[in-house]
C-alpha positions in Angstrom: 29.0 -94.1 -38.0 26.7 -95.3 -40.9 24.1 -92.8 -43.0 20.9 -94.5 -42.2 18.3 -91.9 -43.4 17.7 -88.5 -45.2 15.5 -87.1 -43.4 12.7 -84.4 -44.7 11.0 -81.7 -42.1 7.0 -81.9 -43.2 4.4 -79.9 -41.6 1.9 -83.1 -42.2 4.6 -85.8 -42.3 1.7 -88.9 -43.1 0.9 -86.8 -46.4 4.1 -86.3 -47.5 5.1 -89.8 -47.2 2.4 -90.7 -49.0 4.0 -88.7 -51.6 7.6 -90.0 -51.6 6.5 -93.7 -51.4 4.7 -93.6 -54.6 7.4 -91.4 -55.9 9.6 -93.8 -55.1 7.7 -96.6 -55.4 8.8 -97.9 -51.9 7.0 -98.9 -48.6 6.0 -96.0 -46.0 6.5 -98.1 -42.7 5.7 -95.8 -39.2 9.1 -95.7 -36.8 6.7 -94.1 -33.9 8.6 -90.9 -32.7 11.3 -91.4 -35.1 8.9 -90.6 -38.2 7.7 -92.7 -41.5 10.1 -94.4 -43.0 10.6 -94.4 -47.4 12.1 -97.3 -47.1 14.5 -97.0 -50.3 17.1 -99.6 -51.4 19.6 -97.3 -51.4 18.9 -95.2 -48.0 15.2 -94.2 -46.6 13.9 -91.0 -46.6 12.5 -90.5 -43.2 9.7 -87.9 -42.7 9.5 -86.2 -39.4 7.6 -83.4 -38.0 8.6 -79.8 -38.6 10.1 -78.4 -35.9 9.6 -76.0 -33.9 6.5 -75.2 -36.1 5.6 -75.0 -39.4 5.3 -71.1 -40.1 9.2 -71.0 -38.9 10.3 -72.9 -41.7 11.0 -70.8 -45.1 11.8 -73.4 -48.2 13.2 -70.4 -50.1 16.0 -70.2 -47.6 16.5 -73.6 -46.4 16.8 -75.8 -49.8 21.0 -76.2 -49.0 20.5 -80.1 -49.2 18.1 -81.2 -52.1 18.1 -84.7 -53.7 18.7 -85.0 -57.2 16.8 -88.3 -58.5 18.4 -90.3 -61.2 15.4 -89.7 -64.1 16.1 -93.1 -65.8 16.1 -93.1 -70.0 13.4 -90.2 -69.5 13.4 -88.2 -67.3 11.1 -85.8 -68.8 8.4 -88.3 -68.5 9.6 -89.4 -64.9 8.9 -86.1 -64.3 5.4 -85.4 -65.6 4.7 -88.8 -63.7 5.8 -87.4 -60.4 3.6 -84.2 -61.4 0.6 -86.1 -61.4 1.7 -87.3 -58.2 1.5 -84.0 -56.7 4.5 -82.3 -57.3 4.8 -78.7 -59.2 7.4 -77.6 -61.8 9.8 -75.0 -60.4 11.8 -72.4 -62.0 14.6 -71.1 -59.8 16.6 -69.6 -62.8 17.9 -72.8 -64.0 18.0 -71.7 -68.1 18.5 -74.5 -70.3 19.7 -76.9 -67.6 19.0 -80.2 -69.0 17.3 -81.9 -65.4 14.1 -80.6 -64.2 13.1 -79.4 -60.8 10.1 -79.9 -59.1 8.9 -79.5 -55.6 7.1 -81.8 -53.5 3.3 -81.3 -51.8 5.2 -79.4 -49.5 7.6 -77.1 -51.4 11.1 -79.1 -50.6 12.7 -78.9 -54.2 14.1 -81.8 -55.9 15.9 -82.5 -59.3 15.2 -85.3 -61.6 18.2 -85.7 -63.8 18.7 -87.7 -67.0 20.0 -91.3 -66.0 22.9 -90.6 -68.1 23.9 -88.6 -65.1 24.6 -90.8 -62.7 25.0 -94.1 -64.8 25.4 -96.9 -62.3 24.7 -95.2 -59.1 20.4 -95.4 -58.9 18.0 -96.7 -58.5 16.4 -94.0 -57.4 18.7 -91.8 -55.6 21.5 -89.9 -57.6 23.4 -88.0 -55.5 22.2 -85.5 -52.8 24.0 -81.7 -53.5 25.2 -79.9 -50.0 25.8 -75.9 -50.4 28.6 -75.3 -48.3 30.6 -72.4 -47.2 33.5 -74.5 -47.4 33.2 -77.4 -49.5 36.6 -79.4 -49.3 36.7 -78.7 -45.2 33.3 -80.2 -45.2 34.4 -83.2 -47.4 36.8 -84.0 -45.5 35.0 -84.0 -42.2 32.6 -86.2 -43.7 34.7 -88.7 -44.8 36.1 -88.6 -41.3 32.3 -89.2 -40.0 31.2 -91.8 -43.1 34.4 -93.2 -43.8 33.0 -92.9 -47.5 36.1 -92.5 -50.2 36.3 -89.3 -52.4 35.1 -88.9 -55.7 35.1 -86.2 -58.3 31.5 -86.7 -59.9 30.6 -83.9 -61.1 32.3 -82.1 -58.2 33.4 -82.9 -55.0 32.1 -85.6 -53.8 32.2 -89.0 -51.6 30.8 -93.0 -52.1 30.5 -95.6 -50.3 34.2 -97.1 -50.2 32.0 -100.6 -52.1 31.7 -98.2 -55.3 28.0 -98.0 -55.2 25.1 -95.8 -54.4 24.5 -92.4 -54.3 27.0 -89.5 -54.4 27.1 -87.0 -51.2 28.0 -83.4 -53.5 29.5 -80.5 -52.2 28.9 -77.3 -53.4 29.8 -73.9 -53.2 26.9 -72.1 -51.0 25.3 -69.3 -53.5 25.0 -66.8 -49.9 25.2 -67.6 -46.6 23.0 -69.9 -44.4 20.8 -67.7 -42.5 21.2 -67.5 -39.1 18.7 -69.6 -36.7 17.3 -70.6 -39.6 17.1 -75.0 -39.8 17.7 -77.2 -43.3 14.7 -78.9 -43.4 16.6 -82.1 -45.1 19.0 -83.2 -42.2 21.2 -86.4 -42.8 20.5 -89.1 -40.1 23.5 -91.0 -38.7 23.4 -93.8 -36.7 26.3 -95.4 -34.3 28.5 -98.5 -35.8 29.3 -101.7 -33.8 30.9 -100.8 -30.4 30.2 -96.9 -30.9 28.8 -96.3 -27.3 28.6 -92.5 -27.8 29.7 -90.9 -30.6 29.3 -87.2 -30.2 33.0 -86.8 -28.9 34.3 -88.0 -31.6 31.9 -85.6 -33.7 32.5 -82.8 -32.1 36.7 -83.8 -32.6 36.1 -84.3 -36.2 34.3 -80.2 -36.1 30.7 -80.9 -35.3 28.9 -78.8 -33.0 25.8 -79.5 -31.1 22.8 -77.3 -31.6 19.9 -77.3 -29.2 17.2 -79.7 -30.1 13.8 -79.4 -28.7 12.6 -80.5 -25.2 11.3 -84.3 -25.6 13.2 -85.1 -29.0 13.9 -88.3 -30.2 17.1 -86.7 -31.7 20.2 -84.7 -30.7 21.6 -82.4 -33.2 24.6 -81.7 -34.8 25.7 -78.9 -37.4 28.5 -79.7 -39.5 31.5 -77.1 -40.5 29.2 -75.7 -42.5 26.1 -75.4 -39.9 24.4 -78.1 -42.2 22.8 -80.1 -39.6 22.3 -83.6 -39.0 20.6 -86.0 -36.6 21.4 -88.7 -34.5 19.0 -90.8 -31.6 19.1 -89.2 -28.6 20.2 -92.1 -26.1 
């Protein structure tokens, strides 16, 4: 399987990618039921309707998957630029920590990080952080789902196996994930060449389904974590 989107609950998702894709300075393109795509060099950010409904969703629990952004020779001025965009300065009790967070129009929380950070991996996207209740199970079972190699930026991590891109980061969780409570970033896989149904092989690897709505376009999975992630429904 290949990691073909991030993809970001919104409550108006046509506002929010109008957001990211000057953010990011990238195309929003509709995918009908799938969402709007942010159609990023590196992977899209796909931005689909909160589910089940909007007053469910708390940001203060849910931020366990973020993105941090590479913030290029300033990031302090990449910053203010994407606050004139519409995002807000946070303070989460970060200190002195030299990247900034923001949130977007809708209150998911981001980093922007100086591009010393990440040298090499951009453009945009630096790595994306995962808060895990067991970060080196969930490593491994996602470089059984990715086939991505293991690297030790800044942690525990995993690339691409061509040495490029972004860095998938895992974390030691700070408390629990609440229960019945979704991430409202999800990972979106999709199915390699001659992959006719891959959720056996998920759920061999330590996935486990959880109950999607009625009518989806997606099936989804929680990793050993209960981090969840998408695929198409077939």
């Amino acid at each position: 399987m290949h990691l073909d989107a991030l993809a970001i609950e919104a409550d108006d998702p046509t506002a929010l990618a109008r957001f990211w894709s000057r953010a990011l300075e990238a195309p929003a393109l509709d995918r009908g039921p799938f969402g709007i795509e942010i159609a990023t060099p590196v992977v899209s950010l796909l931005l689909v309707s909160a589910c089940p409904s909007p007053s469910d969703r708390d940001h203060d629990q849910v931020t366990r998957i973020h993105l941090d952004l590479d913030g290029g020779h300033d990031h302090h001025a990449h910053a203010e630029r994407l606050v004139t965009l519409g995002a807000e300065r946070r303070d989460i009790g970060q200190g002195d920590a030299p990247w900034e967070v923001l949130a977007d129009p809708e209150g998911n929380l981001f980093c922007v990080m100086p591009g010393s950070r990440y040298e090499g991996v951009g453009p945009a996207l630096g790595s994306v952080p995962v808060d895990c209740a067991r970060p080196e199970v969930d490593r491994n079972f996602w470089a059984g789902v990715l086939g991505w190699a293991p690297v030790d930026v800044h942690g525990r991590g995993l690339r691409h196996p061509d040495g490029g891109g972004f860095v998938l980061q895992f974390c030691d969780e700070l408390a629990p994930k609440p229960p019945g409570v979704r991430n409202s970033l999800t990972p979106v896989l999709r199915s390699g060449p001659g992959e006719v149904d891959p959720r056996t092989r998920l759920t061999d690897l330590g996935a486990r389904p959880v109950e999607s709505e009625r009518g989806s376009p997606w099936r989804v999975f929680a990793d050993p974590s209960g981090n969840e992630f998408r695929i198409p429904a077939r």
